[in-house]
C-alpha positions as CSV (number, residue, x, y, z in Angstrom):
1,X,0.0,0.0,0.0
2,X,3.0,2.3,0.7
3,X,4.3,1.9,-3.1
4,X,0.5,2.8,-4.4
5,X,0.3,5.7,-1.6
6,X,3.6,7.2,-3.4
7,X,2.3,6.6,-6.9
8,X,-0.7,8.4,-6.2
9,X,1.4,11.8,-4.5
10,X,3.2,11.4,-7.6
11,X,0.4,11.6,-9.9
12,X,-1.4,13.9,-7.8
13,X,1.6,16.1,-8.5
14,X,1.8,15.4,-12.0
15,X,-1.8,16.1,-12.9
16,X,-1.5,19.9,-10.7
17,X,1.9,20.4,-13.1
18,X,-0.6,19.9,-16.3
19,X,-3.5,22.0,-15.3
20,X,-0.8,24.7,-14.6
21,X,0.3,24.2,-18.3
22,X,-3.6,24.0,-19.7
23,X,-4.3,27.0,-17.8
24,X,-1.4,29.2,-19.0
25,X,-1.7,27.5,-22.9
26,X,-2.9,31.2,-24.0
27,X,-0.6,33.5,-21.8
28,X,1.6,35.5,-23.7
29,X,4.2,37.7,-22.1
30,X,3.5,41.5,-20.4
31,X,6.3,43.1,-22.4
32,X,6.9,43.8,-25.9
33,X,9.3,40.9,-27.6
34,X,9.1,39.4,-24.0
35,X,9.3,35.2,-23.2
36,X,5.7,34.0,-22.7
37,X,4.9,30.9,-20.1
38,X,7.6,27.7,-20.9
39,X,5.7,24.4,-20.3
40,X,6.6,22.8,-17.1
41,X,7.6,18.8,-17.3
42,X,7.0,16.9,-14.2
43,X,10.1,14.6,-13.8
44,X,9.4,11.5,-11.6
45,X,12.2,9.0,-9.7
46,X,12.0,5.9,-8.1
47,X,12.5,5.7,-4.2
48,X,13.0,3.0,-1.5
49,X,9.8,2.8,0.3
50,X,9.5,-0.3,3.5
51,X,12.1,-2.7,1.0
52,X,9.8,-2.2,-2.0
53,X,10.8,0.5,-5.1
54,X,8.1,3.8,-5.0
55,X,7.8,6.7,-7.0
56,X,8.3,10.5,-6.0
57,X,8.1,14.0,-8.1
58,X,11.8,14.5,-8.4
59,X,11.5,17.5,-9.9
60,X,9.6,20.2,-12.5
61,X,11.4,21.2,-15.4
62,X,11.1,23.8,-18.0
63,X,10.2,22.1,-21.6
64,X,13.7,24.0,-23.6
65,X,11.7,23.5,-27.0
66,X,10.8,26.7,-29.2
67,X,8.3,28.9,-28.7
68,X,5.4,29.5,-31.4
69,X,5.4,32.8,-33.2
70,X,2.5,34.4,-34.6
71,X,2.8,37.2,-36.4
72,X,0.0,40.1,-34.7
73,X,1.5,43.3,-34.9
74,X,-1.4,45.2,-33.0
75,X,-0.7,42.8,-29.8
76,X,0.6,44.4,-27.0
77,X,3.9,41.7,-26.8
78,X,4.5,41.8,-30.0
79,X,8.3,42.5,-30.9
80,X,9.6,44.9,-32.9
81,X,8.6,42.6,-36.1
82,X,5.0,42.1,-35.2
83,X,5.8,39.0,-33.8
84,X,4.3,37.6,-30.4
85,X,5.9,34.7,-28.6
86,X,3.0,32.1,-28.0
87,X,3.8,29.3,-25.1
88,X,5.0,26.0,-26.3
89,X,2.3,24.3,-24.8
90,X,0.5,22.0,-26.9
91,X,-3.3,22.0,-25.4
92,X,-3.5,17.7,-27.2
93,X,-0.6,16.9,-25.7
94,X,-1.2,18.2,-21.9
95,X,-5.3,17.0,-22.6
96,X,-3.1,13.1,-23.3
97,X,-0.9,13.9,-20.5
98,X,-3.8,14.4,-18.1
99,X,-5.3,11.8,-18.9
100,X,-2.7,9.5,-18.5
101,X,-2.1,10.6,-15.2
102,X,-5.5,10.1,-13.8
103,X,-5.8,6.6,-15.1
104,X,-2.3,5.9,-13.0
105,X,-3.9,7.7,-10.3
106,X,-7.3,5.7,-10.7
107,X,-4.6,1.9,-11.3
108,X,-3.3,2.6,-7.5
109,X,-5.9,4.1,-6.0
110,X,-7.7,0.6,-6.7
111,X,-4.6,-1.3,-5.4
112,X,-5.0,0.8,-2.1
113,X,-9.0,-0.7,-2.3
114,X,-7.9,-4.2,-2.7
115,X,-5.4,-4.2,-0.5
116,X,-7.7,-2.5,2.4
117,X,-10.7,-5.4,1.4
118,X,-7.7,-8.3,1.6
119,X,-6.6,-6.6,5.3
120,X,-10.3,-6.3,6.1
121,X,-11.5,-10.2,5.2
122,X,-8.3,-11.6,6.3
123,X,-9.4,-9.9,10.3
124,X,-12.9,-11.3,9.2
125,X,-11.4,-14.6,9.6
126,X,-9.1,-14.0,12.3
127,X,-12.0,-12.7,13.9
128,X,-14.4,-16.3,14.1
């Protein structure tokens, strides 16, 4: 249950780093020719956890790939071109992301279940 505890902190963690990235797809910077948001990457590690091997947030990253450009010369970012930097976050991607992550949330959270019912039943018989 300790491994599946971890799994679920980790996706719990995961799944607040996506909605961040959802919620900031559209943001574009306050300055003219200034960086917009960068996409954050949730990196995960394994860990020691009572003999068995868990799973931790090790760390958020920024994503180094480009940003989008679009070419709006009336926007209030835009750069001396007419250019605005848009965030490199891919609205599909983070939508596939998220939904990877709650199924993984949902996989151990049902381990936890079964593993509480097993405990339970096994005192049920302890019990007579």
């Amino acid at each position: 249950m300790a491994v599946a505890a971890s799994a679920l902190r980790a996706q719990q963690s995961r799944m607040r780093v996506i909605a961040e990235n959802i919620a900031n797809a559209e943001s574009t910077a306050r300055t003219p020719g200034g960086d917009p948001y960068r996409r954050q990457v949730p990196v995960l590690t394994t860990r020691q956890i009572d003999g068995a091997t868990g799973v931790a947030l090790a760390e958020v990253r920024a994503d180094p790939s480009d940003f989008k450009r679009e070419y709006d010369p009336s926007h209030p970012a835009a750069d001396a071109e007419g250019y605005v930097l848009r965030p490199n976050v891919e609205s599909l991607i983070e939508s596939m992301d998220m939904r990877e992550a709650q199924r993984a949330y949902e996989a151990n959270l049902n381990v936890v279940e079964t593993a509480r019912a097993m405990e339970q039943r096994t005192l049920d018989l302890l019990k007579r």
